[in-house]
mmCIF file as Biopython writes it, N, C-alpha, C and O atoms, coordinates in Angstrom:
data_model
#
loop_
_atom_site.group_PDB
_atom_site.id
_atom_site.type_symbol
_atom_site.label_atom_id
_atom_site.label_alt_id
_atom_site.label_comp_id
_atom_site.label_asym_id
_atom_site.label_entity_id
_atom_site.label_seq_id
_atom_site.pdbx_PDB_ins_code
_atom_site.Cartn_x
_atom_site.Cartn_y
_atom_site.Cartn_z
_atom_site.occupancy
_atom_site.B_iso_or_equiv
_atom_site.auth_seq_id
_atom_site.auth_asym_id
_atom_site.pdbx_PDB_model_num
ATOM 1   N N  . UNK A ? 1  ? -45.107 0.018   -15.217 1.0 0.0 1  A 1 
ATOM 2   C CA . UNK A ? 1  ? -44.250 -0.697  -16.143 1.0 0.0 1  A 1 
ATOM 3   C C  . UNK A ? 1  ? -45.055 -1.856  -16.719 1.0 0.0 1  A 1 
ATOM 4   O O  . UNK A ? 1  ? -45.890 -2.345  -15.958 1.0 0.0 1  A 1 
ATOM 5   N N  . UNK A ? 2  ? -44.938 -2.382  -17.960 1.0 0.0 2  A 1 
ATOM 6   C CA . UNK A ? 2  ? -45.712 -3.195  -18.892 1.0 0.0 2  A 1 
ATOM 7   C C  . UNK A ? 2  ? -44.458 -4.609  -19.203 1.0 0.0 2  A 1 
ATOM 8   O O  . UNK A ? 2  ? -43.231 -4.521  -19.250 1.0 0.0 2  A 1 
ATOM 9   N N  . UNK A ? 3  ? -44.910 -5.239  -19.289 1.0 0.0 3  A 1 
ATOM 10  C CA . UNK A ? 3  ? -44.238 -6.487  -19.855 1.0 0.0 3  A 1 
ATOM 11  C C  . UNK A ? 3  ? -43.720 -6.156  -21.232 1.0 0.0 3  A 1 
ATOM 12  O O  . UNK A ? 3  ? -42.710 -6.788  -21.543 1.0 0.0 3  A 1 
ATOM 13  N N  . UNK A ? 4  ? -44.191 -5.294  -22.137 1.0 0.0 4  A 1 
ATOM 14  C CA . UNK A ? 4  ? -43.618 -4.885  -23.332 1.0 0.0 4  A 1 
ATOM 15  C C  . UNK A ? 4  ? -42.384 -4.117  -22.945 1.0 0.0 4  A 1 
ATOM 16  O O  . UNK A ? 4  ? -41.441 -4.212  -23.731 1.0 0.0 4  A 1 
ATOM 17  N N  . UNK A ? 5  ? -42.196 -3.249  -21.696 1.0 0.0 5  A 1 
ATOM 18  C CA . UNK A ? 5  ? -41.159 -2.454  -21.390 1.0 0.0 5  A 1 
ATOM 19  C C  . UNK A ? 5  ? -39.975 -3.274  -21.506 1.0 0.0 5  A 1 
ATOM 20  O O  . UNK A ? 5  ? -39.035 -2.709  -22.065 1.0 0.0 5  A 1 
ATOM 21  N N  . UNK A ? 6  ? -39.753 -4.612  -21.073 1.0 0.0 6  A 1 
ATOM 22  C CA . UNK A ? 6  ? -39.005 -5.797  -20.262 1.0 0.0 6  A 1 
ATOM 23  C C  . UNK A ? 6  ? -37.774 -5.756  -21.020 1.0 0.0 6  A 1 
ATOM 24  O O  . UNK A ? 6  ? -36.572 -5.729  -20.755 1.0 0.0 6  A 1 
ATOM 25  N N  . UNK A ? 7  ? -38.654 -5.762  -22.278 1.0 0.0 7  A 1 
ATOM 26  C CA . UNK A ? 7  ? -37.358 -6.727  -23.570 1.0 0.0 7  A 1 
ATOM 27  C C  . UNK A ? 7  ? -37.973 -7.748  -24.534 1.0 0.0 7  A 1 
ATOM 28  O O  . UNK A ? 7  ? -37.531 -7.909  -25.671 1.0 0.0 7  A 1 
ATOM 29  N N  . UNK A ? 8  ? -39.311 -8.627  -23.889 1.0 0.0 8  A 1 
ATOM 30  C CA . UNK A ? 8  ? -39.489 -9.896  -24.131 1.0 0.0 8  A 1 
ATOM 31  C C  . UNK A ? 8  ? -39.743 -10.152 -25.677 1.0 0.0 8  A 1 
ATOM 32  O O  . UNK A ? 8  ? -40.293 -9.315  -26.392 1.0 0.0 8  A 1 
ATOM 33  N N  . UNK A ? 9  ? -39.379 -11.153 -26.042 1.0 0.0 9  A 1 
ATOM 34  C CA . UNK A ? 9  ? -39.883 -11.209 -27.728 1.0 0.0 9  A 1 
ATOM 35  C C  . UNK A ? 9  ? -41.468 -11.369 -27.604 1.0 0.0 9  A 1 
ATOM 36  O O  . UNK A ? 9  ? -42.208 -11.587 -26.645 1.0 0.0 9  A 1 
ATOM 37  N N  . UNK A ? 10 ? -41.730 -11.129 -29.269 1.0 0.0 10 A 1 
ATOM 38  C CA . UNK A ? 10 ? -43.078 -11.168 -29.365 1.0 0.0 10 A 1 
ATOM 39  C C  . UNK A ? 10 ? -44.047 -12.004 -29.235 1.0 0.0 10 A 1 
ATOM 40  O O  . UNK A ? 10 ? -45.269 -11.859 -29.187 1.0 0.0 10 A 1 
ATOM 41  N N  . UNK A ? 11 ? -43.173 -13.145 -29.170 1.0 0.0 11 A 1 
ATOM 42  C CA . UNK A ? 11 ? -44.190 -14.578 -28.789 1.0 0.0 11 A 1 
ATOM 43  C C  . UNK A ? 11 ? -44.680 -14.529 -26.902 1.0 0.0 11 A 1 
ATOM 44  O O  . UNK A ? 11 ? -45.770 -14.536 -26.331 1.0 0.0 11 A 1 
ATOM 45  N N  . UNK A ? 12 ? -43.444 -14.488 -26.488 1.0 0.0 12 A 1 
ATOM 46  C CA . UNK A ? 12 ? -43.585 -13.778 -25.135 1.0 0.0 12 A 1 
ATOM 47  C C  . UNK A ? 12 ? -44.660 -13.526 -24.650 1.0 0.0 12 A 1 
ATOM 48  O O  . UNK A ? 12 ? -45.549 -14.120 -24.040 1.0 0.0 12 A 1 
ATOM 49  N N  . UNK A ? 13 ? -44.339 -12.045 -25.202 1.0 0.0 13 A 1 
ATOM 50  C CA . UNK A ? 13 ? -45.372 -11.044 -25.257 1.0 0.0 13 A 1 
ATOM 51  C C  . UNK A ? 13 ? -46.983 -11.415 -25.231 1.0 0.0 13 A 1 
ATOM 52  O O  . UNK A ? 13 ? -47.888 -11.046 -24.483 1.0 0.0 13 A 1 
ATOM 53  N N  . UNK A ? 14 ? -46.942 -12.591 -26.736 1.0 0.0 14 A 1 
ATOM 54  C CA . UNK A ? 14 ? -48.473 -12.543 -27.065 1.0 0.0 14 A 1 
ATOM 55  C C  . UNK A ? 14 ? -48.995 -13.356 -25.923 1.0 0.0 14 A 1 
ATOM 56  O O  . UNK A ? 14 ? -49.963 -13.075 -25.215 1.0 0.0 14 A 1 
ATOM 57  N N  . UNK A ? 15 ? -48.178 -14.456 -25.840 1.0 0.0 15 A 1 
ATOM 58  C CA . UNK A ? 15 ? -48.344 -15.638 -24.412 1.0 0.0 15 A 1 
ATOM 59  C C  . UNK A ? 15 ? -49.004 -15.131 -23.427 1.0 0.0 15 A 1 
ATOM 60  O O  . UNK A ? 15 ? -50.181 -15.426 -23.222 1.0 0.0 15 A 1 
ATOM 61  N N  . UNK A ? 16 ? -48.062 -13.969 -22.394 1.0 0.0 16 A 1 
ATOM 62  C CA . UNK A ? 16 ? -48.442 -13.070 -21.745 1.0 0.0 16 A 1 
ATOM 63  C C  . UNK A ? 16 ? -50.071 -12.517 -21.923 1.0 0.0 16 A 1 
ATOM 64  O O  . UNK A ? 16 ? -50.888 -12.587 -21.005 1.0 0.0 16 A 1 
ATOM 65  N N  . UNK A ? 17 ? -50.329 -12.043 -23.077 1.0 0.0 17 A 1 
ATOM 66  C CA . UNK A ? 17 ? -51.351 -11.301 -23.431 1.0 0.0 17 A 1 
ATOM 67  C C  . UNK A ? 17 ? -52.610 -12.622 -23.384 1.0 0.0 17 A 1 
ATOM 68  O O  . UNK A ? 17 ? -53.648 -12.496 -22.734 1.0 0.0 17 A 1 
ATOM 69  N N  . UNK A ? 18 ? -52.323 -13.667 -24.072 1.0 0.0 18 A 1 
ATOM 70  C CA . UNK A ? 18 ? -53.326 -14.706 -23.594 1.0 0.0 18 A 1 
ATOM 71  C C  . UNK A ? 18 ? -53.874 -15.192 -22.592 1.0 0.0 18 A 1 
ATOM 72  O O  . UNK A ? 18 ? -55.002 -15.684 -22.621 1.0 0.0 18 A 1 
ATOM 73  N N  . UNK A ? 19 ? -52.952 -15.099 -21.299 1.0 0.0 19 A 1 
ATOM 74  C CA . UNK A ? 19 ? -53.217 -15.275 -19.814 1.0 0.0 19 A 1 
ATOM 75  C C  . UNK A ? 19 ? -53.541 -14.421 -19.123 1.0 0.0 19 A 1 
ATOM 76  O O  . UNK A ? 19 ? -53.788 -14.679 -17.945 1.0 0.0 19 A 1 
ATOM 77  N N  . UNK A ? 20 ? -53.671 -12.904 -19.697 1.0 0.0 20 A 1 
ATOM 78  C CA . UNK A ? 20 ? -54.300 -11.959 -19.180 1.0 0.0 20 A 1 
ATOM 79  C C  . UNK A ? 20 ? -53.689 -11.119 -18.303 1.0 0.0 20 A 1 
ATOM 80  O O  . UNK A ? 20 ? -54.088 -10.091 -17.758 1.0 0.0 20 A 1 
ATOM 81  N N  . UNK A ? 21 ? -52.411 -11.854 -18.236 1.0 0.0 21 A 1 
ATOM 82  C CA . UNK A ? 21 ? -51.373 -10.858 -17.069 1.0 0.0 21 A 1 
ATOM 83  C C  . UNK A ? 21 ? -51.594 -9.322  -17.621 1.0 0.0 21 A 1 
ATOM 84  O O  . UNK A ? 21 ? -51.920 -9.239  -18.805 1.0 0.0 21 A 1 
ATOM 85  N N  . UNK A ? 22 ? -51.451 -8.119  -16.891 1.0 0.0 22 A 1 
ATOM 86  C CA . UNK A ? 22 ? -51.373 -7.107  -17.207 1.0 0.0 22 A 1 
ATOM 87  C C  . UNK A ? 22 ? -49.675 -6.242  -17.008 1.0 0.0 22 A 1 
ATOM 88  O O  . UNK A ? 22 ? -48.979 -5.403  -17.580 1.0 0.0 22 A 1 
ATOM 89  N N  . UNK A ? 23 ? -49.664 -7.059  -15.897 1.0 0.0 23 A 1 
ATOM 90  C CA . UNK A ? 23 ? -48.468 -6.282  -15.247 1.0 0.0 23 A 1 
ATOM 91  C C  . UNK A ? 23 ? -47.488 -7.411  -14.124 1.0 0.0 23 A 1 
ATOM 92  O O  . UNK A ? 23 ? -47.678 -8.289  -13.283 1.0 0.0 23 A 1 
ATOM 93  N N  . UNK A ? 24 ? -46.472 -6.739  -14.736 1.0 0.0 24 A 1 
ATOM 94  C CA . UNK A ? 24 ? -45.301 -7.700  -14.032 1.0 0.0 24 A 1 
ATOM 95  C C  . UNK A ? 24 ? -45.262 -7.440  -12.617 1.0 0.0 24 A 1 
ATOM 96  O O  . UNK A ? 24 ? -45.467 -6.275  -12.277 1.0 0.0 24 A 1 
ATOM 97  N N  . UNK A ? 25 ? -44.962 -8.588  -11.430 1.0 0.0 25 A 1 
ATOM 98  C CA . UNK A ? 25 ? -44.640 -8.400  -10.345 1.0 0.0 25 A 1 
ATOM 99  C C  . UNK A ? 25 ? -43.470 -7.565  -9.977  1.0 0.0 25 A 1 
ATOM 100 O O  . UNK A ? 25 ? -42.591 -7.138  -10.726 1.0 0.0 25 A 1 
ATOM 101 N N  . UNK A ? 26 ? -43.580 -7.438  -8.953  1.0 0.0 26 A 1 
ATOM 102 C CA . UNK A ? 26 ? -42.049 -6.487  -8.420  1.0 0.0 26 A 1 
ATOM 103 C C  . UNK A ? 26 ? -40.632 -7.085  -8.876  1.0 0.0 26 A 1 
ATOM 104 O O  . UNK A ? 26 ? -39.853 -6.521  -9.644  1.0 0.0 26 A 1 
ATOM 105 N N  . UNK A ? 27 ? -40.390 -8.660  -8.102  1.0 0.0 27 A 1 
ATOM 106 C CA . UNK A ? 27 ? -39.355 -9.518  -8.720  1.0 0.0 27 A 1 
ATOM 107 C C  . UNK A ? 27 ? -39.485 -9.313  -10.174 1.0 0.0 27 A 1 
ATOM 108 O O  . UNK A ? 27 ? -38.545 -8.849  -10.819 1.0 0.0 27 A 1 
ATOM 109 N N  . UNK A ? 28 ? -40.526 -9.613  -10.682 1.0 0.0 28 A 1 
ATOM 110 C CA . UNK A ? 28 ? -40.403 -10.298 -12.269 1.0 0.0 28 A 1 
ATOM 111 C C  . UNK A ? 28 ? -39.996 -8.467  -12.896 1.0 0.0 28 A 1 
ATOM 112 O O  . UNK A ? 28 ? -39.549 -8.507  -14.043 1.0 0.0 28 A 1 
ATOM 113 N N  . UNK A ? 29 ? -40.083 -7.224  -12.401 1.0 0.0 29 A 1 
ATOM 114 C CA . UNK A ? 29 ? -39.214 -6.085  -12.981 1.0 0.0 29 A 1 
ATOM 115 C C  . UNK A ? 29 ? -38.051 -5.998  -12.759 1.0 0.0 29 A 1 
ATOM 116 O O  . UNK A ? 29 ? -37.204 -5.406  -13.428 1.0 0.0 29 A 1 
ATOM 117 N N  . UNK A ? 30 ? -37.915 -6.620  -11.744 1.0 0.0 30 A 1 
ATOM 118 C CA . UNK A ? 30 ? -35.752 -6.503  -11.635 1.0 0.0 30 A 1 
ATOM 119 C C  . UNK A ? 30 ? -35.420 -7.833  -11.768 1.0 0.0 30 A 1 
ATOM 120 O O  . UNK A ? 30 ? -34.322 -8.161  -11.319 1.0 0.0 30 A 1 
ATOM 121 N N  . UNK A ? 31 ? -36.109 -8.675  -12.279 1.0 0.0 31 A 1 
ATOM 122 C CA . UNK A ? 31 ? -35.391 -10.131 -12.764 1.0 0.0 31 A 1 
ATOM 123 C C  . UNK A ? 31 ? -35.290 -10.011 -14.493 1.0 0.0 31 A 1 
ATOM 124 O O  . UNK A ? 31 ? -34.265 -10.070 -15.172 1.0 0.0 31 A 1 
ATOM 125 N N  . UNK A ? 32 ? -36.313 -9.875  -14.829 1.0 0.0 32 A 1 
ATOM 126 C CA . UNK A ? 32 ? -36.457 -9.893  -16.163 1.0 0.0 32 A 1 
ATOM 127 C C  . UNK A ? 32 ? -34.891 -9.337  -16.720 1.0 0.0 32 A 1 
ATOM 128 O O  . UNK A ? 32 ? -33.922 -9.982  -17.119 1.0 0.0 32 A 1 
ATOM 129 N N  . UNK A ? 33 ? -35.027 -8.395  -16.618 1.0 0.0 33 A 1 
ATOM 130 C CA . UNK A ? 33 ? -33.702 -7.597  -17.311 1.0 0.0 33 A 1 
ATOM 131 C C  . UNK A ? 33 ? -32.511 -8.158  -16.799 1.0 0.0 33 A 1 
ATOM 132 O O  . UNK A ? 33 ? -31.444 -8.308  -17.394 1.0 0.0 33 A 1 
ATOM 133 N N  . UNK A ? 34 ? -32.738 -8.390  -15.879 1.0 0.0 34 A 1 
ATOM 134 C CA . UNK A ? 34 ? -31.384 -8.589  -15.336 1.0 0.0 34 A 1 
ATOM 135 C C  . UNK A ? 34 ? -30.662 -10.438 -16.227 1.0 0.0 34 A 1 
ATOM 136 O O  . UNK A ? 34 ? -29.603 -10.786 -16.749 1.0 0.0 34 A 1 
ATOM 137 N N  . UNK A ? 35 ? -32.059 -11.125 -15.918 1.0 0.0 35 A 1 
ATOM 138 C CA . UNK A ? 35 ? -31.650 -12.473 -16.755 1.0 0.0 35 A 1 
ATOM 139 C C  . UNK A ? 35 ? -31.349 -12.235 -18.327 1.0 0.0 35 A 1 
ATOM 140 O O  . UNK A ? 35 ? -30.560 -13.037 -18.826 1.0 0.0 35 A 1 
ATOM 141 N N  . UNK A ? 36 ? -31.844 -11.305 -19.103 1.0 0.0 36 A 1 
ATOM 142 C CA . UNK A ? 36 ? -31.770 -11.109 -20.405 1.0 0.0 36 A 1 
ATOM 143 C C  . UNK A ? 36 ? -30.266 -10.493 -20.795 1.0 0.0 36 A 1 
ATOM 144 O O  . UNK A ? 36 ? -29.710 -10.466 -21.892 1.0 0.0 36 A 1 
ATOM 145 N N  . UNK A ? 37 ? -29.832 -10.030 -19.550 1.0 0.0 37 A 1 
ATOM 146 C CA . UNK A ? 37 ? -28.460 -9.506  -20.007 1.0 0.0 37 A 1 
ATOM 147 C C  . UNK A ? 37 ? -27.463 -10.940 -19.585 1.0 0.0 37 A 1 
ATOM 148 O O  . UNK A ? 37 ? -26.246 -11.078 -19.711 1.0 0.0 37 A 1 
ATOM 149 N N  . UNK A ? 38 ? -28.453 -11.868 -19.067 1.0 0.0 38 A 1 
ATOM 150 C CA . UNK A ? 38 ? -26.946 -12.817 -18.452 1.0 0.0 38 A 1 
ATOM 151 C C  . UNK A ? 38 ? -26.902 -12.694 -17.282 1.0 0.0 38 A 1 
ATOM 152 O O  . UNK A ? 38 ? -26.861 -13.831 -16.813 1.0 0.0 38 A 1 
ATOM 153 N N  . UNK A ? 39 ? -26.878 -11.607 -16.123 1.0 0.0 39 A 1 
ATOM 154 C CA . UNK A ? 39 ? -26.623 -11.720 -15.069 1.0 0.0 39 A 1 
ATOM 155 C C  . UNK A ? 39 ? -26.727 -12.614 -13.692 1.0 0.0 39 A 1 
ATOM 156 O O  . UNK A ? 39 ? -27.505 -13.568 -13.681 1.0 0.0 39 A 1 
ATOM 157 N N  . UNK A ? 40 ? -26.185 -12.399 -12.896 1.0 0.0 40 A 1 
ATOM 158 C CA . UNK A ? 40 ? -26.637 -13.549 -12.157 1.0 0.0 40 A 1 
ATOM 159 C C  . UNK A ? 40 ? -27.676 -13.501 -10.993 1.0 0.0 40 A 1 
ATOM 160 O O  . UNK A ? 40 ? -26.951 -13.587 -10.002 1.0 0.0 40 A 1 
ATOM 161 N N  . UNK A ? 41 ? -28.454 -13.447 -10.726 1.0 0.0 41 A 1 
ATOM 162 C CA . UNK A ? 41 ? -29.710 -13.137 -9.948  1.0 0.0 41 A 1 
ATOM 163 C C  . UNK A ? 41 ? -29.061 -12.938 -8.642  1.0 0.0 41 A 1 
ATOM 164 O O  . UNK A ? 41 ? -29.030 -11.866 -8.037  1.0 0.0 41 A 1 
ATOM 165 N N  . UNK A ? 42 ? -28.387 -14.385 -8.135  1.0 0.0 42 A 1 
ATOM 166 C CA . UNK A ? 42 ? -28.103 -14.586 -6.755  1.0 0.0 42 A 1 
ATOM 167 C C  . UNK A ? 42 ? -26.638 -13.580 -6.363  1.0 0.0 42 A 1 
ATOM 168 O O  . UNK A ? 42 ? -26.180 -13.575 -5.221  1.0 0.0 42 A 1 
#
């Protein structure tokens, strides 16, 4: 799974791409989405 998969806007994205991350952690794949819809983590 890619950080482009997530949702994130393109600024995001490019941010991401500047720091060289490649790939999201385990948390950061079932957080991401889950915060973008609103949900509540806890």
């Amino acid at each position: 799974m890619s950080f482009s998969s997530l949702g994130l806007s393109e600024e995001l994205l490019q941010e991401i791409n500047n720091q060289n991350y490649k790939e999201p952690f385990p948390i950061q794949k079932e957080a991401i989405p889950a915060i973008l819809k609103n949900k509540d983590l806890l």
